[in-house]
N, C-alpha and C positions, 0 to 999 in steps of 0.2 A: 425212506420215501415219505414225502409230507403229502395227507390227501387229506381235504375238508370234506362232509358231510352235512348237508342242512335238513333240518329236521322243521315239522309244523304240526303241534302235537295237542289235541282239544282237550280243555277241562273238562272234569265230570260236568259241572256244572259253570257258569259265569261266574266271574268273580271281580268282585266291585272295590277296586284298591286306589285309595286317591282321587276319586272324582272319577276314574276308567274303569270300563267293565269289560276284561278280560273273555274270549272264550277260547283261544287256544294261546300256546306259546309257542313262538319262532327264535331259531337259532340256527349255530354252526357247530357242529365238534371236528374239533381237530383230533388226527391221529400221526403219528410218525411211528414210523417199525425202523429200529434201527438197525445199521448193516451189520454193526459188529456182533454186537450181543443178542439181535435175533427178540429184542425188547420192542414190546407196541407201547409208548406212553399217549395218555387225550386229555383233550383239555376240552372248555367249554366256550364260546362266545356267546353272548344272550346279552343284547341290550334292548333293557326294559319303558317300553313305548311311557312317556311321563317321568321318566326318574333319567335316563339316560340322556347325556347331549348329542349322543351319536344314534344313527338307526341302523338296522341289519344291512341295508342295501351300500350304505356307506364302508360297512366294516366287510364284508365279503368284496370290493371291488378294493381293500387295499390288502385283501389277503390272495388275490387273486394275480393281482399285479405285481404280488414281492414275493410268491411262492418259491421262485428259483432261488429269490436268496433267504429266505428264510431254513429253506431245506439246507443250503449248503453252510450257515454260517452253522446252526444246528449240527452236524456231520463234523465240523472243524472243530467243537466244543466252545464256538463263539454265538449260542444263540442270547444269553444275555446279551450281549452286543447287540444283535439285532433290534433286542425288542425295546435298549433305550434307542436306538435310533429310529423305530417307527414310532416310539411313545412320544419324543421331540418333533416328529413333523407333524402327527395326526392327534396325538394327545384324545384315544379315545381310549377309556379306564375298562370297559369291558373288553377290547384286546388285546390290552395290556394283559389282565387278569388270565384271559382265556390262554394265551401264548406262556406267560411265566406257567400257569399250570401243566400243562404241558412241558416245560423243562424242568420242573420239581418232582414230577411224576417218573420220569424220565429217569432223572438222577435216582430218587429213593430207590425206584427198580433194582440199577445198578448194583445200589449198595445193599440190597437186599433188606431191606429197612422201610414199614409201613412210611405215609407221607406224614403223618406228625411225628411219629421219630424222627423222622430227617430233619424233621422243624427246628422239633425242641429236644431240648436233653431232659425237663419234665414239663410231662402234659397229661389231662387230667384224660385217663379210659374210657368214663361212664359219663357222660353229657347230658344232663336232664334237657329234655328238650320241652316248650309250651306248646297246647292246641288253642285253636281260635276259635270263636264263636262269632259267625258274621249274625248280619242284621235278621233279626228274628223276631217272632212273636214270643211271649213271654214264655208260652208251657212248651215251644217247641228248644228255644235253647235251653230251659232247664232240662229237659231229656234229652239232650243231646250232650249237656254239660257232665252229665250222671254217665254218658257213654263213655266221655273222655274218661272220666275220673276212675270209671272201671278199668280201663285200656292201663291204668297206672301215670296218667298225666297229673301232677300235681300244680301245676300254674295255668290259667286259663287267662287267654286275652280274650277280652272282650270288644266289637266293635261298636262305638259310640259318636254319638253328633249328631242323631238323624230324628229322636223323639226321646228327650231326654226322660221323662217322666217313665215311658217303660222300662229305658237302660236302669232308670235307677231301681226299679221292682226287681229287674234281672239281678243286679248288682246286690241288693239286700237281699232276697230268697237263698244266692249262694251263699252269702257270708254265712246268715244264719243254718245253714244245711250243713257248711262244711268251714270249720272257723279254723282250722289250718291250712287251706287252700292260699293258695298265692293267684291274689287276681290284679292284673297288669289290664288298662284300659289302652283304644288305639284311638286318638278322637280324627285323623289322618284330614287335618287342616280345617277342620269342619265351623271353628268357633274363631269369634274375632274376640279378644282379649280379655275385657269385660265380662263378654258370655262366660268365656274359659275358666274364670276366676269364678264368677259366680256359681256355673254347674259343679263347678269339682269341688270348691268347698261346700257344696249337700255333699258331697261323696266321701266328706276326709274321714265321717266315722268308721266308714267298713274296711279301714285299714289296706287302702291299695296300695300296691308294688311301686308303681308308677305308673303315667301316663305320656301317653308317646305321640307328639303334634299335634298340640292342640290347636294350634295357630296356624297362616298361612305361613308355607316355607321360606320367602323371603322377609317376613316383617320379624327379623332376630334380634328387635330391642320389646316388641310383642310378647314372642317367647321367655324373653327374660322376663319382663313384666309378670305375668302369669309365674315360673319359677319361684319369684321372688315372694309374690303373693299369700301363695298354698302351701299345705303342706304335704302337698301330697306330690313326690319327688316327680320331674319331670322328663321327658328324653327329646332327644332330634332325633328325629328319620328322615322324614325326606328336605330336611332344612341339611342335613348331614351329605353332601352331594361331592365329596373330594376332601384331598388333603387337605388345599387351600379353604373351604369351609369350616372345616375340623379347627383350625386354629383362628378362627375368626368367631366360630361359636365359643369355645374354649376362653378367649383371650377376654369377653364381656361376660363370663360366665351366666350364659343363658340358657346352662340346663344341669340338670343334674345327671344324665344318663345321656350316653349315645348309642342309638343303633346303626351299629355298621352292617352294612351290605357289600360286600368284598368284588361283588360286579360293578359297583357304582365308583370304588376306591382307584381302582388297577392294578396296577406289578404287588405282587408280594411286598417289595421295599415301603411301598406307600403305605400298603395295609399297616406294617408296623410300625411307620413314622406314626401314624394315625393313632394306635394306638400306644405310642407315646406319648404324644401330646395329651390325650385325655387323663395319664397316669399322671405327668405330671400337674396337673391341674386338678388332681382328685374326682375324677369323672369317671363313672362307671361303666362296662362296655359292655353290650349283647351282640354279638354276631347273628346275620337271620341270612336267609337266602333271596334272592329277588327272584323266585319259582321257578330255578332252573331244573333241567335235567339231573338225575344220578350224577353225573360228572361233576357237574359246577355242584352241586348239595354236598357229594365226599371231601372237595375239594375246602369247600366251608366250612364240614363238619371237622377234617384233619385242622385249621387255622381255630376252629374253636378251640379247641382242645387242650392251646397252648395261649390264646388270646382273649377269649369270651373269660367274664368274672363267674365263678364256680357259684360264687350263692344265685347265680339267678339263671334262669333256664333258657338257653338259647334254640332260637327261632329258625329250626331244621326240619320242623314236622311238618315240611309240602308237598311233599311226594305223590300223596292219597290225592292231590288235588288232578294231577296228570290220568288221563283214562290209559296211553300208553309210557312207558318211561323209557331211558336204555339202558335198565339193567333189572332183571326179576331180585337181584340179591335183595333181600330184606330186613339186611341189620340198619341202613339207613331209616326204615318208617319205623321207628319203634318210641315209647316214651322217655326211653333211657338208651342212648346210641352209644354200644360198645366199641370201641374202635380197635378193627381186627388189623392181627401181627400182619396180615397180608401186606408182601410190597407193593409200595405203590400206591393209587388211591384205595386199592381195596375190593374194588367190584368187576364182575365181568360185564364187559361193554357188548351191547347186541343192536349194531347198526340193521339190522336188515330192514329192507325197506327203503331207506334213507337215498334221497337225490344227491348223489358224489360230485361235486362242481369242479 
């Protein structure tokens, strides 16, 4: 039995990503119990208001309307079937994502095999993950930065664009406090070309990681511009918006780094089309989450494990930002995410509550 779930779950606090100030997160999970083996697998839908081409109210009125056949092609062992032939009419990449997650969860069950087992034949256990430091005054994120560092976080993204002059006090105090720290800037479209070149090269002495959009998302001879420029290596995020982007940024090589979001990609197959095209191209890849639940986070954390590049710390520690989640397990909020033998995604899921559509 296929049954959806929508969830509307507040941040601790607002949270300012992209120009939007988030205060809660809305979504769907999907569940199926299956009839033979008595297996629950879930997935997640969440498309994220500014990054997504689709909205919730779109994506639950064509889950709602193909539920008879989604259950039954699912039951006949043809739900990939289904979900290229919803991804061909609606072409929307979070239920894509959310639906293949749900059939990989599904199968690993089966086979008794965590979901990056099932993935990959090898994938990395121990996943360093970064913490963030949003917009702050100068003494509050260095004490906040010294909490991450305690917790065992060793990369710290920093948010920038909004008063460069403090960022760069922020910027230099870490370095000099902790000169093997990995500090990765987000500048999240904030600067037009020029600006971008200008602020970051003040910033190439303190040895950053990289910086992740500094331009706007569509100006991608911009982003190259800037790439080109600096040295200080640069990513796509939210210029990164599908396959068809991925090889369009790739092909005028206008970055050094891409950050994938596997809600923004869709099916599983895209994900790693995706990250092929950056392999071949010598582009480096961080997987992050677009602030889903436990569900969609396992589901990101299992695809890291075998897809995220090991030397840099991929972008899973969002959890802490949810006041409620669906799942209390706790190997997901940690700085180093071990990924347990559990089939499956790995966590127990705790709908209560949740409006069942």
């Amino acid at each position: 039995m296929l049954k959806y779930y929508k969830y509307h779950l507040p941040f601790n606090s607002p949270l300012q990503v992209s120009g939007h100030k988030f205060f809660h997160r809305d979504g769907v999970i999907l569940t199926y119990e299956d009839p033979d083996s008595g297996l629950t697998a879930y997935g997640e839908v969440a498309p994220l208001q500014g990054f997504s081409t689709e909205d919730l109210a779109e994506v639950i009125e064509v889950l709602k309307s193909n539920r008879g056949y989604i259950t039954s092609s699912i039951k006949d062992d043809n739900g990939e079937e289904a979900l290229t032939v919803l991804d061909r009419i609606h072409r929307f990449p979070s239920l894509s994502f959310g639906l293949d997650t749900l059939l990989h969860d599904l199968s690993a069950k089966k086979e008794g095999k965590s979901l990056a087992g099932y993935l990959f034949d090898d994938f990395e256990p121990n996943i360093h993950c970064n913490a963030t430091l949003g917009i702050q005054e100068v003494k509050t994120a260095l004490l906040k930065a010294e909490d991450y560092i305690e917790a065992g976080y060793t990369t710290l993204k920093i948010k920038v664009g909004y008063q460069i002059t403090r960022e760069h006090r922020i910027v230099k105090q870490l370095r000099e406090s902790y000169p093997d720290l990995k500090i990765r800037l987000d500048a999240n479209q904030a600067w037009l070309p020029d600006e971008a070149i200008k602020h970051l090269r003040s910033l190439e002495k303190f040895d950053i990681e990289y910086c992740e959009q500094p331009v706007l998302k569509d100006d991608i001879y911009g982003l190259k511009r800037v790439t080109d420029a600096v040295n200080i290596p640069i990513a796509a995020d939210e210029s990164l918006r599908n396959k068809r982007s991925a090889k369009e940024l790739s092909f005028v090589k206008a970055m050094d780094m891409a950050i994938i979001k596997p809600t923004l990609m869709g099916s599983y197959n895209d994900i790693f089309v995706t990250k092929e095209v950056m392999d071949t191209h010598v582009i480096g890849t961080v997987m992050t989450t677009a602030l889903e639940t436990a569900v969609g986070r396992a589901a990101i954390t299992a695809l890291s494990s075998g897809l995220g590049n090991p030397d840099h710390a991929q972008g899973l520690a969002t959890g802490s930002f949810l006041k409620k989640d669906m799942s209390s397990d706790s190997w997901l909020n940690s700085a180093i995410v071990e990924i347990p033998e559990t089939p499956g995604l790995g966590i127990n899921v705790d709908l209560e509550g949740l409006e069942e559509l």
